[in-house]
N, C-alpha and C positions, 0 to 999 in steps of 0.2 A: 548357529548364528541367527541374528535377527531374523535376518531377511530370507533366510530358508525356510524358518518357522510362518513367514508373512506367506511367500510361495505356496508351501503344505495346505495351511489352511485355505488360498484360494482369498484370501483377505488383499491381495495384491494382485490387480490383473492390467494387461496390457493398456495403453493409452486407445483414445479414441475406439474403445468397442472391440478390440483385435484378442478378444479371448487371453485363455490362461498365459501366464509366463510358464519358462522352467529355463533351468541354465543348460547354456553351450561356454565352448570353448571365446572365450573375453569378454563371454557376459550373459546377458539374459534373450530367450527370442520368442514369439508369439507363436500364434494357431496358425495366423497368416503368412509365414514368413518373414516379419519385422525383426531386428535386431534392436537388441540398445547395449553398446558397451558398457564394458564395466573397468575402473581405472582405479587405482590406488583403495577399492574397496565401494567406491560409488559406482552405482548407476544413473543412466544419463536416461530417463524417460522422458525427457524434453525433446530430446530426440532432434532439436531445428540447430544445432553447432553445424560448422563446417566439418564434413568428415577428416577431410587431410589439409592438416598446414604445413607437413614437414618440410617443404619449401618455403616457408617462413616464419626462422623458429626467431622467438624473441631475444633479442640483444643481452650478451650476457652477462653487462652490467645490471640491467631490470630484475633479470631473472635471481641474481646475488643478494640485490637489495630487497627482494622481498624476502629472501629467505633468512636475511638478516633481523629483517622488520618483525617476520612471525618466531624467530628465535631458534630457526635452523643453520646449521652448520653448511655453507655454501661449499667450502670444500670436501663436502662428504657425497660422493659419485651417484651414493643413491637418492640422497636426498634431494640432491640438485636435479639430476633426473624426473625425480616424483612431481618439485615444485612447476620446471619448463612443460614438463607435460601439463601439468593442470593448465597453465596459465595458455598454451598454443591449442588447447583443448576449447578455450569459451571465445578466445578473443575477437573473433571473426561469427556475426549473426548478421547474415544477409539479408532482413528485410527489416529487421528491430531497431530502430533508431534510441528509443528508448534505453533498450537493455544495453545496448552499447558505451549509454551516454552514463551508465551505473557502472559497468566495466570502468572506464575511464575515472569515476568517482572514486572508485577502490584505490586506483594507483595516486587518485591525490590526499586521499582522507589517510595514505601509508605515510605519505608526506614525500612518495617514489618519485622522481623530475618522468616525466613520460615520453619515452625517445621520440627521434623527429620521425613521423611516417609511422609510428605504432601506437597501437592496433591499426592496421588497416582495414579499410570498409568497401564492404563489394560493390555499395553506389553514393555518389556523393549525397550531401543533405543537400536538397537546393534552396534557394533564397529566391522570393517572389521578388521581381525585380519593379514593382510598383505597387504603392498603395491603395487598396480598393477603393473606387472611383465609386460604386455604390457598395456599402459595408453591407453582408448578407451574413447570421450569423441563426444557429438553431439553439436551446436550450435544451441540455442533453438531459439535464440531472440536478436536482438541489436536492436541501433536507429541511429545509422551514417548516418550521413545528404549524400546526391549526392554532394554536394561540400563542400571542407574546404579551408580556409587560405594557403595562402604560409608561410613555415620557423614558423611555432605555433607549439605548442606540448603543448597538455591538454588530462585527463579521457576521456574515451571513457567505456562504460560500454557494458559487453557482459555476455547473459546468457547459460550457457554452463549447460550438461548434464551429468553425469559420468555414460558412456554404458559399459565400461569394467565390467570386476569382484572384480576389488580388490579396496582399497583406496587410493585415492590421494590426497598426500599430497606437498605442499613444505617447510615442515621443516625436513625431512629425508633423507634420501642420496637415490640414487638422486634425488635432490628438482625436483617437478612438478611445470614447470612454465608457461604463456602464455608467447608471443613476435606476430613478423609479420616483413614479406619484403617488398618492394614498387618493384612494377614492373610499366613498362610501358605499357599503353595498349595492345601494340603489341609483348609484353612479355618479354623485356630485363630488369636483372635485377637493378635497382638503388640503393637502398638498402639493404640488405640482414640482417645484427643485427640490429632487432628493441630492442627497450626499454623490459624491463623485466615486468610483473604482477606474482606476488606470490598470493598463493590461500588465504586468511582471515583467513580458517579454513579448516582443512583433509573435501575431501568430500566422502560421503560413495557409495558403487555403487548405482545407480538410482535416486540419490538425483541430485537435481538441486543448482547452485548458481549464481549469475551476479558477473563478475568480472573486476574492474576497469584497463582499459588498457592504459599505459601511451604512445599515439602518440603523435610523432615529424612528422610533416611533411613536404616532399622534399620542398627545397628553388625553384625550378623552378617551375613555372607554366604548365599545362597540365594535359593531361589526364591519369593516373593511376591507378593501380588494387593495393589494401592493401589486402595480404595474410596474414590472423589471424592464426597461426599456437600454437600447445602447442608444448614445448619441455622437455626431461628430461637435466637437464643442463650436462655438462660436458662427456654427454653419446650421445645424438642423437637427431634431431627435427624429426617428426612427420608428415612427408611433403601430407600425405595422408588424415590429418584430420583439424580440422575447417571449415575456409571457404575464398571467392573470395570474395571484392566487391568491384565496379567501383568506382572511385571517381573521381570528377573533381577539381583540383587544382588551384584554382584563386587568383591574388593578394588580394583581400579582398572580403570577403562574408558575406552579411546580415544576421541578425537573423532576428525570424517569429516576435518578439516584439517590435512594431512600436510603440506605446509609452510607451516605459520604461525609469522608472527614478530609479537615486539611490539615498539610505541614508547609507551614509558610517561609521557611527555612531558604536562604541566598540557594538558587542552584547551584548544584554541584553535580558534575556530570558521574564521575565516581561512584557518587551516593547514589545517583537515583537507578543506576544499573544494579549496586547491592540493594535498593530498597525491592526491584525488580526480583529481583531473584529473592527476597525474603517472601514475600506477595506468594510463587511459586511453589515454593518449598510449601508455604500453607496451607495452598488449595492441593498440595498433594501431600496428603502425610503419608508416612510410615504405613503401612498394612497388609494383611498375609499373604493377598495377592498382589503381584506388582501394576500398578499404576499401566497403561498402554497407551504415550503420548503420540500425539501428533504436533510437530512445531512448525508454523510457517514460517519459511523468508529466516530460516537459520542462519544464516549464512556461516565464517567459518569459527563463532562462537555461540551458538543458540542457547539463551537462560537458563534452558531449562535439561539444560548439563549436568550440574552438583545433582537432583534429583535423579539421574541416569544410574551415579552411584551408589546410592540407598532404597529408591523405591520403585523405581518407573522402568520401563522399556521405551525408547525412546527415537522416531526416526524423526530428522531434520531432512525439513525440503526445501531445495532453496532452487531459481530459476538458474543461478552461477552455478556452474559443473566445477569450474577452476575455486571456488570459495568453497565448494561441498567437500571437495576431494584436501585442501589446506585445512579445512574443520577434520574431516576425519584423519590425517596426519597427527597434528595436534593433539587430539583427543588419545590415540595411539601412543603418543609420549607420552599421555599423559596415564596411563596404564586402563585407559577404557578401552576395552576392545568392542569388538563387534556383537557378543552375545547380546548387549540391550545396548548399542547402539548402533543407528542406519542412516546414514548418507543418502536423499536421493536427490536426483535432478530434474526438478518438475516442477510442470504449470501448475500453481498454484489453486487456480482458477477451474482447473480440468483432474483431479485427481483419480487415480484408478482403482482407489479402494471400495472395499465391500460395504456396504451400510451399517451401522453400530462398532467399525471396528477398533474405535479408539473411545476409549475415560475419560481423555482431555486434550482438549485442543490450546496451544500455546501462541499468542501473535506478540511479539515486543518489537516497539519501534518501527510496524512497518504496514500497520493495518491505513494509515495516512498514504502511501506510495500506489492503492490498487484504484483505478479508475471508475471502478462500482464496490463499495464495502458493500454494503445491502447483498447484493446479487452474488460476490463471497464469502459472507459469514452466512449466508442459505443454503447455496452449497455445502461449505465445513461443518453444516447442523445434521447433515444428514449420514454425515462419517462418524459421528458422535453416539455413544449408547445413552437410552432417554435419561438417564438420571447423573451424563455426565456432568464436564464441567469446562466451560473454556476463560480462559484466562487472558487479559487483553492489556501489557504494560506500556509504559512509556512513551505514549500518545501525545501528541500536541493540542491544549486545549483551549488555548489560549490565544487566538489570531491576532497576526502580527504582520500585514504584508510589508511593512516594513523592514522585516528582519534579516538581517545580514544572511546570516545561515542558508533562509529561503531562500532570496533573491540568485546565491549564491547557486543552489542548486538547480533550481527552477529554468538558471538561465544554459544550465549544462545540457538541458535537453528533460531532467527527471521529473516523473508525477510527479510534484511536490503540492500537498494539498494542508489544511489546516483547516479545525473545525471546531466549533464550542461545545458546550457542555449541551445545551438543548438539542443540536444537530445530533452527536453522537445518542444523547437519549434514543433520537426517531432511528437511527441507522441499526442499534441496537434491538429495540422493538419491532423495527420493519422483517429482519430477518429471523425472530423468534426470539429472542432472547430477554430475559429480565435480569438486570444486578440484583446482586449479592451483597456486595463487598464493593467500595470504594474508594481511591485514595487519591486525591489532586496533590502533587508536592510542589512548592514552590509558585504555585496559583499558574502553571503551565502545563506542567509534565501529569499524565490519566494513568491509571493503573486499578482497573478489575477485575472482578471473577463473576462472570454469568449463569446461568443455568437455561435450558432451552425451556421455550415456554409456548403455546399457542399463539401463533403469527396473526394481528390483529390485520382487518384491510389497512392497506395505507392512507385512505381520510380518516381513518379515526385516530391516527395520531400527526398526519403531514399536512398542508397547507394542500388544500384543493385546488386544482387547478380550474380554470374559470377560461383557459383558451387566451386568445390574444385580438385585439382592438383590430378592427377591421379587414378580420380575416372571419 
């Protein structure tokens, strides 16, 4: 099997540092004495589930209707079995608000009604019960290219922090909103009312969000500082907090995707999952040795499946134990056993593998949900052998904080992020990577194939930071 093979070679080793694996009796354990179960063929190296819910298993309509949803027979003892355990296996994460609010996403994207009192959570979410009297907020993170366009105005996405005490919101009086002025280098200002971003959802103190910022930029060409400021509207801006960053203003500027084509074709969701998986099937063909993928955030259908059967060995990682263990079920029906392919359960973000040990790394649909790509696709660069190849489908490229779907999710509790073509350039290159291959469908949906490349500094592709106005 896969995953003995991974073992053998020592290509798989325990989480956080805890030395070699090797299997015991229900799963696998460390040097140190660590366990991590194994269920229906997964491993749970994530290791932060509740160990025992068997004092509250899930209602046994729920558990029916998924198994009806993924096209298993509910009255088959074992099946039902396999699915209750998956599902009483994830649905309880103690400190993860997040991953909770993606559990709960699963049972409504099945179209399952989600019983009253399940999943239960080991602490409630609380709600600030006032809106911050003075708004206190850090900037965690952007991707603003060192130059843009003259006379454009597009999303620009920024991850900000809430350091104050209280909540912010902008649907309350006074709405909390982002904006930004155009100075000129040498600090006179050009423009002073930038464009407005409203928050998607009240944020509570300490919590994080990215928020889409709608820039216009100055019609002249030159050199500029863009102050991202919050303001409370109609009361005061905030001239002391965000941040500075240099930009250079040019009649037209390249993106990092040297060959990109479009298909401008009505979305169709259908399509652009088969357009996904043709994309895959390409960057991996056919050859004497197989293919040794890595896919993130698989969940329990990962793309890069059909290639499992012809060319590749393939382990899907997904943070869901209960979507790993429905994927490899599935996959089982579907007469793929375990020789090339692996199920596992794990941070994404912390993988335990050995350096080089994968040909290609695969992300569809979900490299937008991790709260640092940069700081993730540098990570997965270094599980990668030098001349591999990572593959990145069905991206959002097109910001829209209007969009149903977002708002939709965003307000569930999920990263939900959304970024352009010029962002995803710098997040691409910041981590080492250059395109290949690329494909916009429908002027929304990104799908590429990179190669790793020497990681430039990040001023020489991202907006310099310049600090912040009276600090």
């Amino acid at each position: 099997m896969l995953l003995d093979r991974l073992l053998e070679e020592k290509s798989l080793r325990a989480p956080r540092g805890q030395g070699a694996l090797h299997r015991v009796d229900g799963g696998l354990a460390d040097e140190l004495g660590g366990f991590y179960r194994e269920q229906n063929g997964v491993v749970d190296l994530f290791n932060d589930y509740e160990r025992d819910l068997s004092h509250l298993p899930p209602p046994h309509d729920f558990v029916a209707a998924v198994a009806r949803q993924w096209g298993f027979d509910p009255g088959d003892d074992t099946q039902y079995a396999a699915i209750e355990g998956a599902i009483r296996a994830t649905l309880l994460v103690p400190e993860n608000s997040n991953l909770r609010a993606e559990v709960r996403e699963f049972a409504s994207r099945m179209k399952i009604p989600e019983p009253e009192g399940w999943p239960p959570t080991a602490t409630a979410v609380t709600k600030a019960e006032h809106v911050a009297a003075n708004p206190q907020i850090e900037v965690v993170r952007h991707y603003l290219p060192a130059a843009l366009p003259a006379c454009t105005r597009e999303f620009y996405s920024f991850r900000i922090r809430n350091v104050g005490l209280g909540e912010l919101s902008s649907t309350r009086t006074p709405p909390f909103r982002l904006s930004y002025h155009w100075t000129r280098a040498q600090g006179e200002l050009r423009i002073f009312e930038g464009e407005r971003a409203t928050l998607p959802r009240d944020l509570a103190p300490g919590d994080e969000m990215t928020v889409m910022v709608p820039i216009a930029t100055p019609a002249e060409p030159g050199e500029y500082v863009l102050q991202l400021r919050p303001l409370e509207e109609m009361l005061c801006w905030h001239e002391d907090q965000g941040g500075d960053y240099r930009v250079s203003i040019q009649p037209t500027v390249a993106h990092a995707f040297d060959d990109l084509s479009h298909d401008d074709a009505p979305f169709d969701i259908a399509e652009d999952i088969a357009a996904a998986e043709r994309l895959v099937a390409q960057a991996l063909p056919r050859r004497e040795r197989r293919w040794r993928v890595l896919e993130i955030a698989g969940g329990a259908f990962p793309v890069s499946l059909s290639a499992c059967a012809v060319a590749a060995d393939v382990v899907s990682v997904d943070i869901s134990f209960a979507l790993c263990q429905l994927g490899a079920l599935i996959a089982a029906r579907r007469g793929l056993g375990r020789d090339h392919l692996q199920f596992l359960a794990a941070d994404a973000c912390s993988l335990p593998f050995a350096p080089g040990t994968f040909d290609a790394l695969v992300i569809c649909a979900a490299l937008h949900h991790f709260p640092d790509p940069t700081a993730l696709l540098a990570c997965l660069r270094l599980l990668l052998a030098p001349d591999g190849v990572l593959v990145v489908v069905r991206e959002p490229c097109n910001p829209n904080p209007f969009d149903v779907d977002y708002l939709r999710d965003i307000g569930l509790g999920i990263n939900e992020q959304q970024w352009n073509l010029r962002e995803y350039g710098r997040i691409f290159t910041e981590a080492g990577f250059r395109p290949e291959r690329t494909l916009v469908r429908s002027r929304c949906s990104l799908s590429t194939w990179l190669r790793p490349a020497q990681a430039p500094h990040p001023e020489r592709c991202g907006a310099e930071s310049v600090g912040v106005a009276g600090r």
